[in-house]
C-alpha positions as CSV (number, residue, x, y, z in Angstrom):
1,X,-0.6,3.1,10.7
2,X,-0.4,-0.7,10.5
3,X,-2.7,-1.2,13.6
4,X,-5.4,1.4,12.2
5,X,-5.1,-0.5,8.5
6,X,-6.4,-3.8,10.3
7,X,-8.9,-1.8,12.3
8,X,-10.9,0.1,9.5
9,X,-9.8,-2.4,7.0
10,X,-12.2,-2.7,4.2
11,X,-13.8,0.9,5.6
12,X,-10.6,3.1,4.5
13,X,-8.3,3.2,2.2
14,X,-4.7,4.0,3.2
15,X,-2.3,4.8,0.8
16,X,1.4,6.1,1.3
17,X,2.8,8.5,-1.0
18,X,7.0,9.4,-1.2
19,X,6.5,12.9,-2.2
20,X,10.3,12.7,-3.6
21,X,9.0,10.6,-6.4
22,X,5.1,11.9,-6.6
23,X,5.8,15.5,-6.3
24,X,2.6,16.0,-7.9
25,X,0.5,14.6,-5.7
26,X,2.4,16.2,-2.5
27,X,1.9,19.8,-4.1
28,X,-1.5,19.3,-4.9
29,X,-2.2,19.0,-0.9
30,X,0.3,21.3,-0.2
31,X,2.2,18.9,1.8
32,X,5.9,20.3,2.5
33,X,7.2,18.2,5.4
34,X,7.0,14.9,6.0
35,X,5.5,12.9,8.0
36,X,1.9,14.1,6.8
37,X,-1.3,12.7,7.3
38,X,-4.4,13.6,4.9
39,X,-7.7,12.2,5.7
40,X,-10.3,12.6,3.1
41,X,-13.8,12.1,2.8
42,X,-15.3,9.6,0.3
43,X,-15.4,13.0,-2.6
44,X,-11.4,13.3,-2.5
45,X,-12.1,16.5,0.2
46,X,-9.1,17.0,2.7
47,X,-11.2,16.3,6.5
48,X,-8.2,16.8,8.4
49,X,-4.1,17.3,8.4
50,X,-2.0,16.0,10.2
51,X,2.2,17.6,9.9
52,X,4.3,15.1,12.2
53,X,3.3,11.6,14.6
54,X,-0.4,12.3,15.8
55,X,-1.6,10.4,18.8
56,X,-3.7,7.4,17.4
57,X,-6.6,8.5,19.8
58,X,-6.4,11.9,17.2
59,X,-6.2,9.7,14.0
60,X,-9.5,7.0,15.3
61,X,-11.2,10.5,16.3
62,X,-10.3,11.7,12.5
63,X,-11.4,8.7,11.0
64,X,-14.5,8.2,13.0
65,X,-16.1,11.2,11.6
66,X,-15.4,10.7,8.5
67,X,-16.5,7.0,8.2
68,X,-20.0,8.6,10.4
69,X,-20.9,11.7,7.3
């Protein structure tokens, strides 16, 4: 996730949630297991889930579209 930060920096916003502490936040996007990976759009809509270690190819693709709506 580092790598991608400095890619898209100033493009996305990446934020890391411990769903132990923000259980809020975790049930609101129904996130049970962890690693997960939410992209959202620029309105705060889910684009794409990810449950576990996605390729980074999968994550750029992800991004891509959303940074091209």
């Amino acid at each position: 996730m580092e790598e991608l930060e400095k890619e898209y920096g100033g493009k996305v916003d990446f934020e890391e949630i411990d769903i132990s502490s923000d259980f809020e936040s975790a049930e609101k996007h129904g996130v049970q297991s962890t690693p997960t990976i939410l992209v959202l759009d620029s309105s705060g809509t889910v684009t794409d889930t990810f449950v576990g270690v996605p390729e980074k190819a999968e994550l750029i693709a992800s991004l891509d579209k959303v940074l091209s709506k």
